[in-house]
C-alpha positions in Angstrom: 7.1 17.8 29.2 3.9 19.4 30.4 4.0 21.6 33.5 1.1 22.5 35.7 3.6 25.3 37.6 3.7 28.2 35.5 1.1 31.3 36.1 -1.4 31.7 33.6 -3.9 34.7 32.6 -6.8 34.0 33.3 -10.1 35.9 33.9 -12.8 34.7 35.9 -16.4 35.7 36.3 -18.1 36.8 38.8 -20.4 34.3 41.7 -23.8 34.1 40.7 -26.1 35.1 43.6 -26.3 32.0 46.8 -29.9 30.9 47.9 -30.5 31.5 51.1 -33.9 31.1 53.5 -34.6 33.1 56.7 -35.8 32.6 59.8 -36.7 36.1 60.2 -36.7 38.6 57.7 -36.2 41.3 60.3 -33.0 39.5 61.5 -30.1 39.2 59.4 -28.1 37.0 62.1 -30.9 34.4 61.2 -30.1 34.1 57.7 -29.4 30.3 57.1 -27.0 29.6 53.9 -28.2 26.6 52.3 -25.7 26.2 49.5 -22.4 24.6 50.1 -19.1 25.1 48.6 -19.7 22.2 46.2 -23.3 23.7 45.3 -22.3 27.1 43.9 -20.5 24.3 41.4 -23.5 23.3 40.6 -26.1 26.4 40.4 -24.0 28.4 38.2 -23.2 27.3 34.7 -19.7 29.5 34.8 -18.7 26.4 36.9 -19.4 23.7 35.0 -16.1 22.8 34.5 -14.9 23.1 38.2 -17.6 21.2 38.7 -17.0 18.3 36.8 -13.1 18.5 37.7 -14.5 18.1 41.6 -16.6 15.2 40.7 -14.0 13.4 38.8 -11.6 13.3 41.6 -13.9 12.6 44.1 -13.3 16.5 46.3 -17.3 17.2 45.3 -18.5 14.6 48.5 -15.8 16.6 50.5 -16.4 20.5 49.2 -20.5 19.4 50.2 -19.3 17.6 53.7 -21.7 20.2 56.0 -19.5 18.8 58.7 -16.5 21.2 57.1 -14.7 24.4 56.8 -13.4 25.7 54.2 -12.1 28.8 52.4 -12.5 28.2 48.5 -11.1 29.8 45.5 -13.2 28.8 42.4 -11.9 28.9 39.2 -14.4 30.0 36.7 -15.0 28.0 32.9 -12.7 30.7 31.5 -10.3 29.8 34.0 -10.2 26.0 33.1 -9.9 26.9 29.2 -7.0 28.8 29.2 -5.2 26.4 31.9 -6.1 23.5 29.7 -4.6 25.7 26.5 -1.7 27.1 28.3 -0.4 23.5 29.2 -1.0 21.9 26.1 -4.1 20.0 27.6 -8.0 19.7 25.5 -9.5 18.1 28.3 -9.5 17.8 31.9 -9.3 13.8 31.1 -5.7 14.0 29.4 -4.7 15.8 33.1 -3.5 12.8 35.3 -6.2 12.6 38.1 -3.8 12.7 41.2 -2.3 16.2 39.6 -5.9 17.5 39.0 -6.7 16.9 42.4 -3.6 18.5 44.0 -4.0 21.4 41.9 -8.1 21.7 43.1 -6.6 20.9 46.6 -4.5 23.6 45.8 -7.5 26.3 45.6 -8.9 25.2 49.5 -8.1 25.5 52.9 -9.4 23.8 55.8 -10.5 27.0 57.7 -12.4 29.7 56.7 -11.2 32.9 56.3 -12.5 36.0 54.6 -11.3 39.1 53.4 -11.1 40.6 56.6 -9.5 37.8 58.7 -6.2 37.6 56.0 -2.9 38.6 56.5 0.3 39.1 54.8 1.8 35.5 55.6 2.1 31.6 54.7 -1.3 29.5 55.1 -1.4 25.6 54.2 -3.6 24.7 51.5 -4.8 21.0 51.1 -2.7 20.6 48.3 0.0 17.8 49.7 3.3 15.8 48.7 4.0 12.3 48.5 4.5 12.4 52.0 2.0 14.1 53.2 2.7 17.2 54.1 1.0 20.0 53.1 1.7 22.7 50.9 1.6 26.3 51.9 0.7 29.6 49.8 1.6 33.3 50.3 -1.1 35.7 51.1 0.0 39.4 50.6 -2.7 41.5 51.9 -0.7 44.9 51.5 -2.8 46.1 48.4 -5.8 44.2 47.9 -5.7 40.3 48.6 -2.5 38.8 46.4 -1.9 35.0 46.0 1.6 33.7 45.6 2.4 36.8 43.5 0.4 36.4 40.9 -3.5 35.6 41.6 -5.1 38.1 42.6 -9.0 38.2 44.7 -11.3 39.6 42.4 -12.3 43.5 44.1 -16.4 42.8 45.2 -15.8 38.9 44.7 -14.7 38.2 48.1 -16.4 36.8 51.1 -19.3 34.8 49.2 -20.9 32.7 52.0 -21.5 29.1 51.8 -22.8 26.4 54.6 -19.5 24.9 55.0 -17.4 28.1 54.8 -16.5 31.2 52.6 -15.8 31.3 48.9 -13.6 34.3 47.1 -13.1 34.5 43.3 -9.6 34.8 42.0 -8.3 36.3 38.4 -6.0 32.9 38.1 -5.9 29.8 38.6 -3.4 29.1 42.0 -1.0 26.5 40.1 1.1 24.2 42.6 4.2 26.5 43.9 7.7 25.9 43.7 10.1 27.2 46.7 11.1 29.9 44.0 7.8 31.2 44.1 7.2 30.7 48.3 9.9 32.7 47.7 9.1 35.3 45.7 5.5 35.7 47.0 7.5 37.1 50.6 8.1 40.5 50.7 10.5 39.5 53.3 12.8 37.6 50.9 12.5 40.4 48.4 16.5 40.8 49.1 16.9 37.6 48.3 14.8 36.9 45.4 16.9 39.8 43.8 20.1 38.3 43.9 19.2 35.0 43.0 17.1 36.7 39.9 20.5 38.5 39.1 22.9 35.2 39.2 20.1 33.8 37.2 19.4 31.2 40.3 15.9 31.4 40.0 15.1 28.5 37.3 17.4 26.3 39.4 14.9 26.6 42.2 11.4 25.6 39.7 13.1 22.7 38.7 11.1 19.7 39.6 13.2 17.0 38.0 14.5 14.1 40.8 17.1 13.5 38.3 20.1 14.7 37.3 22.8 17.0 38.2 21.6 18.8 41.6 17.8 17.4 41.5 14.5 18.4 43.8 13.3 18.4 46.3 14.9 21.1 47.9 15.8 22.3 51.2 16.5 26.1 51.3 17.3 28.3 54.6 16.4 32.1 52.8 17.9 35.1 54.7 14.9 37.5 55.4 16.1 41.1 54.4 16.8 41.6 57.8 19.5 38.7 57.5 20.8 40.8 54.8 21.0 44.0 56.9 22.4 42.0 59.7 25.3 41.2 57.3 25.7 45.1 56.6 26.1 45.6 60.1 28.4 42.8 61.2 31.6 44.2 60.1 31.6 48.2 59.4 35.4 47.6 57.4 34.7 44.7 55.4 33.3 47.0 52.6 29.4 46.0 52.6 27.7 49.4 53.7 24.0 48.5 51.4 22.4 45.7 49.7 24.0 47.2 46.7 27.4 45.8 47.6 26.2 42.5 48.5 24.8 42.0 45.1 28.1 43.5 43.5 30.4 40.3 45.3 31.8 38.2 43.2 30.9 35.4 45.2 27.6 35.6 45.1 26.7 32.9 43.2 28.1 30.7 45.8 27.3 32.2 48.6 23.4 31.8 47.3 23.9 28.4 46.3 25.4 27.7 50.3 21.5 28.3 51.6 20.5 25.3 49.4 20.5 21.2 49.5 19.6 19.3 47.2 17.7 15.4 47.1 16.0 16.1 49.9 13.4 18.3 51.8 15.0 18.3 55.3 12.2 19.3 57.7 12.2 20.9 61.0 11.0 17.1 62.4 14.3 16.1 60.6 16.5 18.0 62.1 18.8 16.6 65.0 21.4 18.5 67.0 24.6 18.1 64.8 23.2 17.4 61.6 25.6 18.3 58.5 24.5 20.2 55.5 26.1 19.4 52.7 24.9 22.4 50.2 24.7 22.4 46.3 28.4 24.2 46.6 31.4 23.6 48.5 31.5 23.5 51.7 28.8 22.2 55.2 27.7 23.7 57.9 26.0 22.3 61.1 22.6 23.0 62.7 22.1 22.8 66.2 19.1 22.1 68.3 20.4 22.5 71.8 19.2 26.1 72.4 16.4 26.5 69.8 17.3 25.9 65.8 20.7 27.2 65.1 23.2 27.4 62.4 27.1 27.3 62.5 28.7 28.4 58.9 31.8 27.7 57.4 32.6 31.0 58.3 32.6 30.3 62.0 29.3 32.1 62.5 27.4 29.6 65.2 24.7 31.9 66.3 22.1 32.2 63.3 18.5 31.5 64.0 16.0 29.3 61.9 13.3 31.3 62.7 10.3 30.0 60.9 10.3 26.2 59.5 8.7 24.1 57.3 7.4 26.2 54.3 6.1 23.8 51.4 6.2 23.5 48.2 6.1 20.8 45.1 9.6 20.9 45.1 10.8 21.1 48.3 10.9 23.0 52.0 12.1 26.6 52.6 13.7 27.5 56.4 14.2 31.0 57.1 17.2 32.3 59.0 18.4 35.7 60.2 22.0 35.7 58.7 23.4 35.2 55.8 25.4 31.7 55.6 28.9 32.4 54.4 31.1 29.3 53.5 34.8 29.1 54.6 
């Protein structure tokens, strides 16, 4: 079956110079941009193909809406040839059009933000679900401008400016992410991401399928590192002194597959005081609303936080907590 998920190596080219018009030459705060996000499409040949991927799903009226803001990444020609190639595609035609135009959707937000104004954490893209809700990316500004662990903002190709926002040129194209790869993209979760990469979790959390044994969407509460350290600390005889002996249990599998339901994405607006989580292994535990967004294991732990909600992705919602959930 034909994916749209996986990274891909691209290179893109660089923006082709914007036409602008002052009202005084002597005052650069007068410089009026007259291209929109939709016209650098159009001016420069190495988006041809972007352009005619925005006019066929109808996001060119929007990307030229002067009413807008926007923050655009803008796949190149190149770009488009090797997604096309790397997904068994020869055309964008053969692409169904509601997938091209949450993958475009994918490369936008509704705000504009340059270089300068980024920082190491989730933004919502106008990518969506079949419920609306939007999906999110992973912006890691701690050495250059990194997208979702794998796109990266061309150095000198940020911070074009258009009339309805700010364009930046990336080396990929931003495929539609997984929770594996909100994940993975969060330096935070880097504990996390290590084990589940060790008890071979990690395809388990791609998988798109709504069938089968254990099917999306997913709801995931991921222990920050700090959750893990938290765990270190709890009990100084129950032999866990470093991250190392975490990873050496040999329960970990199960513990892991404790943080994760399966069949549906159970949002923060979902959430009622009492509600049962049935995870993908043995075992529940309860969430609590009374006092903030709370957790009560198996173990009998009834004071971990949820304390960020509602991360998105095309196959489910990630919920991060400041414990580690142990079952009975």
């Amino acid at each position: 079956m034909k994916t749209l998920l996986k990274p891909l190596a691209v290179a893109f080219l660089a923006i082709a110079a914007i036409s602008v018009t002052s009202c005084d030459s002597d005052d650069d705060a007068n410089l009026v941009i007259q291209d929109s996000a939709f016209d650098i499409t159009v001016n420069n040949p190495n988006f041809s193909t972007l352009k005619t991927a925005l006019e066929r799903t109808g996001l060119d009226a929007a990307l030229d809406d002067p009413t807008a803001t926007f923050t655009v990444f803008a796949p190149t020609n190149d770009a488009f040839e090797d997604f096309l190639e790397a997904n068994d595609f020869t055309t964008l035609d053969e692409i169904p059009q509601d997938v091209l135009e949450n993958v475009l959707r994918n490369h936008v937000l509704g705000s504009v933000n340059r270089a300068a104004d980024l920082e190491s954490n989730y933004y919502k893209t106008l990518a969506v679900n079949a419920d609306g809700d939007s999906f999110d990316m992973f912006i890691n500004t701690n050495d250059g401008i990194l997208i979702n662990n794998f796109v990266f903002v061309e150095l000198g190709s940020s911070d074009i400016p258009v009339s309805n926002g700010v364009v930046h040129v990336v080396d990929e194209v931003i495929t539609l992410p997984t929770v594996a790869t909100l994940a993975a993209s969060n330096p935070t979760f880097s504990n996390l991401v290590t084990a589940l990469s060790q008890e071979q979790l990690v395809p388990a959390l791609q998988n798109t399928m709504t069938t089968g044994t254990n099917p999306a969407p997913f709801t995931v509460f991921a222990p920050t590192n700090d959750a893990f350290q938290a765990l270190i600390d709890a009990d100084p005889n129950d032999g866990l002194n470093s991250i190392a002996d975490v990873l050496a249990l040999d329960n970990l599998d199960a513990i892991l597959l404790y943080h994760v339901a399966s069949g549906a994405a159970v949002r923060q607006e979902d959430i009622t005081d009492g509600l049962v989580v049935d995870p993908i292994t043995t075992g529940t535990f309860t969430i609590n609303t009374t006092n903030g967004v709370t957790i009560t294991d198996g173990s009998g732990n009834n004071d971990i936080e949820v304390i960020a909600t509602n991360v998105t992705g095309s196959n489910g919602v990630v919920h991060a907590i400041d414990f580690v959930l142990l079952p009975e």
